[in-house]
C-alpha positions in Angstrom: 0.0 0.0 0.0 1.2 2.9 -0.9 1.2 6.3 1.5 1.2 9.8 0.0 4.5 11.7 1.7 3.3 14.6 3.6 6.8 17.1 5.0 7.2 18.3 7.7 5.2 21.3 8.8 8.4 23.5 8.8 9.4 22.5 5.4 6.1 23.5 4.1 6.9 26.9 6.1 10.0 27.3 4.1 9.6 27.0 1.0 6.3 29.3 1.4 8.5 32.1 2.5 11.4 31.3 0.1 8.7 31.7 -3.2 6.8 35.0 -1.4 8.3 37.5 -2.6 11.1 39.0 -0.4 9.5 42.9 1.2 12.0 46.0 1.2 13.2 47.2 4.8 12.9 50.3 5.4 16.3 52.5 5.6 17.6 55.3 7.8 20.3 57.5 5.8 22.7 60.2 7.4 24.1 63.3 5.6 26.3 65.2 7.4 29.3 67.7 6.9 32.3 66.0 6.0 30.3 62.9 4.5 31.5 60.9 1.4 29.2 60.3 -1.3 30.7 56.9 -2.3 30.3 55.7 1.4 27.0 53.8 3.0 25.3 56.8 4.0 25.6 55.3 7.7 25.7 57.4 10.5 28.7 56.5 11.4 29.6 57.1 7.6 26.9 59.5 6.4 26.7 61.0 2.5 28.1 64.8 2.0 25.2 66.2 -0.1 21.3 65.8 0.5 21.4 64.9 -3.9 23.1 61.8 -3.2 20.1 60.7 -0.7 17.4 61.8 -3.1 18.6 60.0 -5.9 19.0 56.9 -3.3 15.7 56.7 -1.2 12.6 54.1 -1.5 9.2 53.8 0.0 9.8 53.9 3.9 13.4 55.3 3.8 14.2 58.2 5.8 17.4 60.7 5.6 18.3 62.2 8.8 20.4 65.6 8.5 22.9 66.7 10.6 23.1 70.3 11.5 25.3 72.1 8.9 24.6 74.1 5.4 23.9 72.0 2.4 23.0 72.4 -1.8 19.6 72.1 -1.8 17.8 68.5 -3.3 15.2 67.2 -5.9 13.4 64.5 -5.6 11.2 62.5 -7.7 11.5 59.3 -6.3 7.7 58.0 -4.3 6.8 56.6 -1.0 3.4 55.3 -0.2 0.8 56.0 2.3 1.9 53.7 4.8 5.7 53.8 3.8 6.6 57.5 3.1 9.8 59.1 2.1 10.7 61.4 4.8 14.1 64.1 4.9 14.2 65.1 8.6 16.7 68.1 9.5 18.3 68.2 12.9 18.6 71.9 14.5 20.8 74.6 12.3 20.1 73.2 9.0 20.6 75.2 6.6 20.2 75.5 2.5 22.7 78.2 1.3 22.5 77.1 -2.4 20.0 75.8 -5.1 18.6 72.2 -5.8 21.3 71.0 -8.8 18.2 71.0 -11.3 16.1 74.2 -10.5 16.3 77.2 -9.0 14.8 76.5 -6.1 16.3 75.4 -2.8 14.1 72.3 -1.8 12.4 70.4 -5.1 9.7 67.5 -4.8 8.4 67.3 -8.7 6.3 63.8 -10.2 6.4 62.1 -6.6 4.1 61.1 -4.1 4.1 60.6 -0.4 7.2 62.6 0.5 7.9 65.0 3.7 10.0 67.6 4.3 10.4 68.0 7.9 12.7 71.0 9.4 14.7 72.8 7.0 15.8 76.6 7.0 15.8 77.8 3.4 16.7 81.3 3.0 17.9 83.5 -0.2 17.1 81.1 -3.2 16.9 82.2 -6.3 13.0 81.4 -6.7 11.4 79.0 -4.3 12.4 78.1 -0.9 10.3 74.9 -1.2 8.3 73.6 -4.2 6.7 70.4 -5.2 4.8 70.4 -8.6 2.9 67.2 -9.7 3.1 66.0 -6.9 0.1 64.4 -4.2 0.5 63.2 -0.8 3.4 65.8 -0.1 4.0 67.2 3.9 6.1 70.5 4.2 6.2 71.0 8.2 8.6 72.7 10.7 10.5 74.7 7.7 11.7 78.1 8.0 12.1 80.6 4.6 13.1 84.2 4.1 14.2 86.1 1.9 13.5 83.7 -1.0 13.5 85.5 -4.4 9.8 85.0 -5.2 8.3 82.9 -2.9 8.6 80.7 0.7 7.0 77.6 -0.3 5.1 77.1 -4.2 3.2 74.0 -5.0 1.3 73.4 -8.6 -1.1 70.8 -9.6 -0.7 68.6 -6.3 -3.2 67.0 -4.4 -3.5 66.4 -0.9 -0.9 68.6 0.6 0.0 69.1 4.5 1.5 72.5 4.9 2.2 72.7 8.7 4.2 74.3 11.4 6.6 76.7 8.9 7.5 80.1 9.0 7.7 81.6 5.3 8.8 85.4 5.4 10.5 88.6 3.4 9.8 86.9 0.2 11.6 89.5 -2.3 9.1 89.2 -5.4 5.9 87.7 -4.1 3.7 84.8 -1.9 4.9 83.4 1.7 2.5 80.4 1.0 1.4 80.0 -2.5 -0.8 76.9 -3.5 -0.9 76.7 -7.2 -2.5 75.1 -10.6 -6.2 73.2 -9.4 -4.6 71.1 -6.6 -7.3 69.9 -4.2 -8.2 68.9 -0.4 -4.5 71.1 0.5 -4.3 71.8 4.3 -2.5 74.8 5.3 -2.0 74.6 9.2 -0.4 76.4 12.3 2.1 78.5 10.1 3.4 82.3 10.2 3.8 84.3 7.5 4.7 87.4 7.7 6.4 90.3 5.8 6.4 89.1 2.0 5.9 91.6 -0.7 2.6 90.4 -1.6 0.3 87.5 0.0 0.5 85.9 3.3 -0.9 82.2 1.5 -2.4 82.6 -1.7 -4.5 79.6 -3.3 -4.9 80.3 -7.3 -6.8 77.8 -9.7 -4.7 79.0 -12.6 -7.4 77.9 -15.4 -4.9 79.4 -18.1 -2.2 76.6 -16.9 -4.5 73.9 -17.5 -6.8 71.6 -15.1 -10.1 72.3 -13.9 -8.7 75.5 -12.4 -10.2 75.2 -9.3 -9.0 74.0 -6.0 -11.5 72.1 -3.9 -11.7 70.9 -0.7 -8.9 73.5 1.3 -8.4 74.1 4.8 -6.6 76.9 5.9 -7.0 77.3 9.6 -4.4 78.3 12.9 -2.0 80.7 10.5 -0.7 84.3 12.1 -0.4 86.4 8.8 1.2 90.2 9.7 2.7 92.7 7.5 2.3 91.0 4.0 0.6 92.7 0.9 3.2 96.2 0.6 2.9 94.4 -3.1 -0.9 94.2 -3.6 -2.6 90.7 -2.6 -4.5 89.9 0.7 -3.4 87.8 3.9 -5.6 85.2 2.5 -6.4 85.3 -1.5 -9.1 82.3 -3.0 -9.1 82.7 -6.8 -11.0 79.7 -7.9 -11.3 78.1 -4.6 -14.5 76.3 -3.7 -16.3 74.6 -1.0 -13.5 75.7 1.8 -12.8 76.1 5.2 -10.9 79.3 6.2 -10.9 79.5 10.3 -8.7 80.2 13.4 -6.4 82.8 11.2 -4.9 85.8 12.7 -4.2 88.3 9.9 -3.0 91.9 11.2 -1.0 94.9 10.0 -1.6 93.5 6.4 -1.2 95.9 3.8 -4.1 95.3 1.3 -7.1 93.0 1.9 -7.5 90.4 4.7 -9.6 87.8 3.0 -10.2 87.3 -0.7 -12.3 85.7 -2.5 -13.0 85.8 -6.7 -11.9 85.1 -9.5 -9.3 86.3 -12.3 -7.4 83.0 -13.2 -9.6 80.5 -11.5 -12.2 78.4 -13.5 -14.7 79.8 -11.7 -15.4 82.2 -8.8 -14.5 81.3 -5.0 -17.7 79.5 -4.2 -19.6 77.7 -0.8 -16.5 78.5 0.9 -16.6 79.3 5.0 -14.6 81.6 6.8 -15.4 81.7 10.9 -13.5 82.8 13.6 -11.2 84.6 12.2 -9.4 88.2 13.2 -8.6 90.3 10.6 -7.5 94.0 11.1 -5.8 95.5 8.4 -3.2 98.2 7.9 -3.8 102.2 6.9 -2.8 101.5 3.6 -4.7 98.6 3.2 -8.2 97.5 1.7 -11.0 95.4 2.9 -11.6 92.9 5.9 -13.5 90.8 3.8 -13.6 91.1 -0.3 -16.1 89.0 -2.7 -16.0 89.5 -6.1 -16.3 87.8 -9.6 -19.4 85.3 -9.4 -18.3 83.9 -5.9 -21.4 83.0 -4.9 -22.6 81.2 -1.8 -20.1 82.1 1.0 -20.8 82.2 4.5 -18.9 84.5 7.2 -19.3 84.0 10.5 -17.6 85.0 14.1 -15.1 87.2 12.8 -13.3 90.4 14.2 -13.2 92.5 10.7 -11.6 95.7 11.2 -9.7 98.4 8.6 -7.7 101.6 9.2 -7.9 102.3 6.0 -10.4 106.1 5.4 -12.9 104.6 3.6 -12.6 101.2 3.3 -14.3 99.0 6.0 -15.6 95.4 6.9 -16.7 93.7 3.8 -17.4 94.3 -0.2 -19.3 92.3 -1.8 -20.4 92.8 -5.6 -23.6 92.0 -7.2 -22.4 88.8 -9.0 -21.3 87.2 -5.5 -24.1 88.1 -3.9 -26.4 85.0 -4.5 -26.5 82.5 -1.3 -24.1 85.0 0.3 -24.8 84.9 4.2 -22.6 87.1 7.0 -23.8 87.3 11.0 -22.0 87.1 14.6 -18.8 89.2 13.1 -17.2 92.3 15.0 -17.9 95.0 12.0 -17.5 98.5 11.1 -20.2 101.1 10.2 -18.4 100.6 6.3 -20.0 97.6 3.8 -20.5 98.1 0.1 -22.4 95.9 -2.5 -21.2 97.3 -5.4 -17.3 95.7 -5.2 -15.9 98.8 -3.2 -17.0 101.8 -5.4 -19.3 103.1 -3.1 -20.3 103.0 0.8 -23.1 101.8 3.1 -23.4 101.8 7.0 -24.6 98.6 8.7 -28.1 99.7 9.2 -28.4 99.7 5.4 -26.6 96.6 5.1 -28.5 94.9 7.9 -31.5 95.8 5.7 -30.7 93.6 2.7 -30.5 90.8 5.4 -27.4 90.3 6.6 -25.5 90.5 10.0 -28.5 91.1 12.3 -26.7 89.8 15.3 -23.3 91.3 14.2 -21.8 94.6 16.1 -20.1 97.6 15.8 -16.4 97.5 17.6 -12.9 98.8 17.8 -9.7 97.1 18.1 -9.2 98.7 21.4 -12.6 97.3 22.8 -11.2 93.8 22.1 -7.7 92.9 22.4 -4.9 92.6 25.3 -2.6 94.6 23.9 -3.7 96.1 20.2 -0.4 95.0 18.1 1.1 92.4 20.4 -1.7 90.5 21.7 -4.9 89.7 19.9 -6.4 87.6 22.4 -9.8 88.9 23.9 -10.3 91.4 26.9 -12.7 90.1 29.7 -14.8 93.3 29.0 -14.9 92.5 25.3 -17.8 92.3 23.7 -17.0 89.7 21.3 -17.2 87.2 24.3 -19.7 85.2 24.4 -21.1 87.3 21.3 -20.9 84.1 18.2 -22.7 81.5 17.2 -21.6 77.3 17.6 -23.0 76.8 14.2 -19.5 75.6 12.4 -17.6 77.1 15.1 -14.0 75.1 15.1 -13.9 72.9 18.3 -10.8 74.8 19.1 -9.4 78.1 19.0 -6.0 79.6 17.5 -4.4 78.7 21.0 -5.9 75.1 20.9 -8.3 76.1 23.3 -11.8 74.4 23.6 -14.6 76.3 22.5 -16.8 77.7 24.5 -15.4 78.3 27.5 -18.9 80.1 29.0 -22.2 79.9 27.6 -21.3 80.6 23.7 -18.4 80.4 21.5 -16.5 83.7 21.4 -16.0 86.2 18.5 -12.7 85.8 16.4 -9.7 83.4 16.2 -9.5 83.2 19.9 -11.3 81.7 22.6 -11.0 84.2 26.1 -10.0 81.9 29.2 -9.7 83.4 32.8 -6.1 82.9 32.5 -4.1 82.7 29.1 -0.9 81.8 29.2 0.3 81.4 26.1 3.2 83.7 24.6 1.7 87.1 23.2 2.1 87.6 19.4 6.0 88.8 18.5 6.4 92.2 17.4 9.5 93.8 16.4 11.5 95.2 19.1 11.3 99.1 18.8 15.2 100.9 17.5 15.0 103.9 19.2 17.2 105.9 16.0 15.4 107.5 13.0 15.8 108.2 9.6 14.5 109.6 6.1 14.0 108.4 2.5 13.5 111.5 0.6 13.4 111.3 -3.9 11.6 112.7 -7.0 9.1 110.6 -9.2 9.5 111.7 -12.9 7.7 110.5 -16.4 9.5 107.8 -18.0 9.6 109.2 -21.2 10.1 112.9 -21.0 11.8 113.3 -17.0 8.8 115.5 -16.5 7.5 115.6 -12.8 5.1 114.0 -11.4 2.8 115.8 -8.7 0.0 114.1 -6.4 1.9 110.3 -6.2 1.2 108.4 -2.9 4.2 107.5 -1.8 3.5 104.6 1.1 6.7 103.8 3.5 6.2 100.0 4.9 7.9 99.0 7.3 8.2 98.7 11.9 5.1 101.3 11.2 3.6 103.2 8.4 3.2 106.5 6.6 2.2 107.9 3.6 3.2 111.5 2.0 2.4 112.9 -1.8 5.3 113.9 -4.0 5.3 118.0 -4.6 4.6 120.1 -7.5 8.5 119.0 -9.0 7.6 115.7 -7.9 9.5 115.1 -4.7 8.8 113.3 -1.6 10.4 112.9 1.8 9.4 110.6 4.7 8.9 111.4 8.5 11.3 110.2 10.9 11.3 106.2 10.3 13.0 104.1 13.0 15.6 101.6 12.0 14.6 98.1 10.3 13.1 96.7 7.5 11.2 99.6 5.0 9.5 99.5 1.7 8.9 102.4 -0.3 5.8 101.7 -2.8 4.3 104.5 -5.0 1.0 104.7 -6.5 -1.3 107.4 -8.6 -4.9 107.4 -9.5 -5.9 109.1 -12.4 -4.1 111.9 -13.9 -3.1 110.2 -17.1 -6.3 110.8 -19.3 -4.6 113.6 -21.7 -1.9 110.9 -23.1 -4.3 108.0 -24.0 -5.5 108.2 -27.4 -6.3 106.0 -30.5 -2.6 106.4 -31.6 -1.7 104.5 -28.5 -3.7 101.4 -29.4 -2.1 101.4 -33.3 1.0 101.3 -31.5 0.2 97.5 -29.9 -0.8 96.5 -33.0 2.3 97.4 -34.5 4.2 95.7 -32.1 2.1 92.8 -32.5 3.0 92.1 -36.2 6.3 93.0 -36.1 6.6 97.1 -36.9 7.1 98.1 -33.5 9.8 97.0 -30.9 8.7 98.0 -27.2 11.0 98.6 -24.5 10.3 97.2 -20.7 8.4 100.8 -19.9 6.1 100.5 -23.0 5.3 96.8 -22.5 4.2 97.3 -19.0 2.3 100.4 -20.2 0.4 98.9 -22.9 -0.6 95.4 -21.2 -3.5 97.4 -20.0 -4.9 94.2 -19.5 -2.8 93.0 -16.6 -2.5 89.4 -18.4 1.5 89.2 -19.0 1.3 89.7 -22.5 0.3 92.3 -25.3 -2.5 90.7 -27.6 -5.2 93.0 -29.5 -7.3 93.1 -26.8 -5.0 95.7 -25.0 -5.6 98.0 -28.3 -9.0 97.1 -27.9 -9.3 98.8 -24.1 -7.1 101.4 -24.8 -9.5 102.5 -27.8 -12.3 102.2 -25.8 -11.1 104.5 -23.0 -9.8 106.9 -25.6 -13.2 107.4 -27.0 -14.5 107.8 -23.5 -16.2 104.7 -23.9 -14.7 101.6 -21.1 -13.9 101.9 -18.1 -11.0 101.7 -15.5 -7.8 99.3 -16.7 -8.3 95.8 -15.3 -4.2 96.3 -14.7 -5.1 99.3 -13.0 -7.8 97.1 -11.2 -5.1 94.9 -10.0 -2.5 97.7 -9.0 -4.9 99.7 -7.1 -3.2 102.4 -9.2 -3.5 103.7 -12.7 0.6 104.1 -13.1 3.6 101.8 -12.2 6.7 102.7 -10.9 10.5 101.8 -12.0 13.1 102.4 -9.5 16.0 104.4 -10.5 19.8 104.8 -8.3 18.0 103.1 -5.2 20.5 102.0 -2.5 17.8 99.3 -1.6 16.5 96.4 -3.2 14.2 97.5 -6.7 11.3 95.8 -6.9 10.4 96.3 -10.9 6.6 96.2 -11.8 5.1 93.1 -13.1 1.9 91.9 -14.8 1.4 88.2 -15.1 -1.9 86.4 -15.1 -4.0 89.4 -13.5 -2.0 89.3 -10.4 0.0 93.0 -10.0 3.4 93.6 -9.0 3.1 97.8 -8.6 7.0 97.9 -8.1 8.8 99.1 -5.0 12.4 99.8 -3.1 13.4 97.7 -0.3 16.0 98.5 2.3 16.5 96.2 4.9 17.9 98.0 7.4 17.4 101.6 6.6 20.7 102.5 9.0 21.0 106.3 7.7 19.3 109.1 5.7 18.6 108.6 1.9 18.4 110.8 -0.9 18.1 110.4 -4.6 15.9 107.4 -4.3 13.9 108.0 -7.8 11.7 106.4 -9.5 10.2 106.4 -13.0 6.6 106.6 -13.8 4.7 104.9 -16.5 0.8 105.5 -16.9 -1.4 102.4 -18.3 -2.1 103.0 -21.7 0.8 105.8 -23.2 2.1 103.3 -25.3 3.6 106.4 -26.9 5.0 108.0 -23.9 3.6 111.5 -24.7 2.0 112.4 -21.3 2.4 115.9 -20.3 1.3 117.7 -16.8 
């Protein structure tokens, strides 16, 4: 009889295990100063450059860097949800030059599940930090200034984590800028703080491809101070839909708090929510709250909304946003308008058309510790116990639990009998002064220019108007940071005529050559480029017959302004994609008193150059 063989259980066992197939281990690399690139990467023989670990890692890996100042990296190399790719900085490091591929310091480009934990990345060319194409990526615990254009960019990525970073004095533009119809990004618990233009700026880009609009955000537990010198808000939502925007603190910002429309987007800002937030902008800003472009069916609740500027107030609001629109429980000013900011109503008014009936009228004073340093919540402030729980976040800026007494407080924090977290950093006061004094002439002809605004930036804020020969000189300023930023309304009427728009024609088949002045001049339509629908507007305002240039629309001023012999940092004007760069000086410090700090003024629409006073 013959009997079937049956091994050994453990033989079974084996040769299971030796046909499976065999699962990666996950790696810990060390780069460190004085590494070699041909070693193990060990750390007790750790790679020199953060390149050779990019090009190295897999799913699960993770590079440890020791403190020291490295070339920047690019990876395109993918983890996976459960196994990501992480490069985790110890204390004091630093990037000092640019990725080997682009000019950026950190690059994460056609990857997925990688983090970037703890890097300082300072003075790079454009980006501190990018990732493009890109889902599943974490940027946390990172620190950028001074970056050429912006602190951290990301395009067309999904599923971001932006957390815990500090992204400041970028030169050209953003702190934060989430790009190119990338969905569900969260943008957490970070500072940004004085960049030329936005604080964190979320942008569908339709024109770049996609859907163009970015779905799904949440931006909540950001302090955003002293951004916008540039034009842009502490928040801007072009194309961003079905959002939350809560717990922000945005202060001493320099154009709008919160923005949301459209101008590259696919569509306008839509069913987004902002609660709980505190926004009080500058003297030489805009609006608390802006709505524009068909953003329809927005909801703000609980909010502190508060502007120095004159005129300007609490929220605008134009007639194509206005369906679903809703707005109660805020801290407000006497100051709304529903026709995009042209024009002025008080709250009664406003009230009447059915919004904010439980909202009230309040200064900073009335609310805060200390107005500047501390934006937490007096006892005696009647924001306490003032809001509403419906979509109230669980937990304030501080991480404190909302309510603490018998309703959820007004703004971004929550008042508690005893706060002991660490007041808001302000700049230490400099106790020396000095002046930035200049003329502002016509590009073409050197003619001055009277009646230009000429806005200092900077520890405080001041503006003065150049003088019948076009001069200007600041007050006292105190030593730091400053940025000088002109700007003109009107004035420039007498040198727009039909002539102006042959001349972009021209240029457009090939008669014509512009120079940088009469490009910027004649993109009256703020896109970037010169096409014949700039000689269309320019026609149309020459025969009295369109209104103001939707460059001038994004400049907030009908002229731009070239700097000329400035000590500081120039700033030149740029136009790309309806976003405005109105041009500016920089000096950073301002250590003595200036002179001959010029600048040349070019008027939307003299493609010819033949304005006269």
């Amino acid at each position: 009889m013959l009997r079937r063989f049956r091994p050994p259980i453990f033989v079974l066992f084996l040769a299971m295990w030796l046909s499976a197939p065999l699962a990666a281990v996950a790696a810990t690399y060390y780069v460190a100063p004085g590494g070699n690139d041909t070693g193990p990467g060990t750390s007790s023989q750790p790679w020199a450059t953060l390149q050779r670990a990019a090009d190295v890692v897999a799913a699960g890996d993770t590079v440890r860097v020791r403190a020291g100042s490295y070339r920047g990296f690019y990876v395109d190399r993918s983890g996976t949800a459960v196994a990501p790719i992480s490069f985790v900085a110890d204390p004091g490091v630093s990037i000092t030059a640019d990725n080997p591929f682009t000019p950026d310091g950190i690059n994460v480009e056609g990857a997925a599940h990688v983090v970037i934990d703890g890097f300082t990345v300072n003075n790079r060319t454009r980006a501190g930090i990018r990732t493009a194409l890109s889902d599943f990526v974490t940027i946390r615990n990172c620190t950028g200034g001074y970056n050429g254009r912006w602190g951290i960019l990301t395009g067309f990525a999904d599923d971001l984590l932006i957390e815990d970073n500090e992204m400041h004095h970028s030169i050209a533009e953003h702190g934060i800028y989430v790009s190119n119809s990338g969905d569900r990004p969260v943008i957490r618990r970070n500072v940004s703080h004085d960049n030329f233009a936005i604080g964190i700026h979320m942008n569908g880009d339709a024109s770049l491809g996609g859907d163009g609009v970015i779905s799904g955000a949440l931006v909540e537990d950001n302090i955003i101070h002293g951004n916008g010198v540039g034009g842009g808000s502490g928040i801007n939502m072009d194309g961003v839909s079905d959002s939350v925007v809560r717990n922000n603190l945005i202060y001493d910002h320099h154009s709008s708090g919160i923005s949301m429309y459209r101008i590259d987007g696919g569509t306008g800002s839509r069913n987004n929510l902002v609660v709980n937030n505190t926004i009080i902008v500058a003297s030489d800003g805009r609006w608390a709250i802006n709505i524009s472009n068909g953003s329809t069916g927005n909801r703000i609740f609980n909010n502190i909304l508060f502007s120095h500027h004159s005129f300007r107030g609490a929220i605008t609001i134009d007639a194509t946003s206005r369906t679903g629109f809703a707005s109660d429980y805020n801290s407000v000013m006497d100051r709304f308008s529903i026709d995009g900011g042209s024009t002025r109503i008080g709250l009664a008014s406003w009230r009447a058309l059915g919004y904010d009936a439980h909202s009230f009228i309040a200064a900073p004073p009335d609310h805060f510790v200390a107005v500047g340093s501390d934006y937490r919540l007096r006892p005696d402030s009647p924001a306490v116990d003032a809001g509403t729980a419906t979509s109230a976040p669980p937990l304030d800026l501080d991480g404190v639990s909302r309510p603490q007494g018998p309703a959820v407080d007004i703004g971004a924090y929550e008042r508690t009998i005893a706060a002991t977290a660490t007041p808001v950093p302000t700049p230490t006061p400099v106790p020396s002064s000095h002046t930035i004094s200049g003329r502002i002439r016509f590009h073409a002809s050197q003619a001055a220019i009277a009646g230009v605004d000429v806005s200092f930036v900077g520890p405080g804020s001041a503006v003065v108007s150049t003088s019948a020969d076009g001069s200007y000189s600041s007050p006292p300023l105190p030593a730091g940071s400053w940025s000088v930023v002109p700007a003109k309304n009107g004035g420039a009427d007498n040198a727009i005529s039909s002539l102006d728009a042959a001349y972009v024609l021209q240029a457009l088949v090939g008669g014509r050559t512009f120079d940088a002045r009469q490009s910027i001049a004649c993109d009256v339509t703020g896109d970037g480029t010169l096409s014949p629908l700039d000689a269309a507007r320019i026609l149309q305002v020459s025969l009295g017959m369109g209104e103001r240039f939707p460059a001038a629309e994004a400049c907030d001023s009908d002229w731009l302004f070239f700097g000329v012999g400035i000590d500081g940092t120039v700033v030149a004007p740029l136009l790309d994609g309806g976003e405005c760069q109105p041009g500016a000086a920089i000096f950073d410090p301002l250590a003595e008193n200036l002179t001959q700090q010029n600048f040349l003024a070019v008027p939307f629409g003299d493609c010819t150059g033949n304005w006269t006073p």
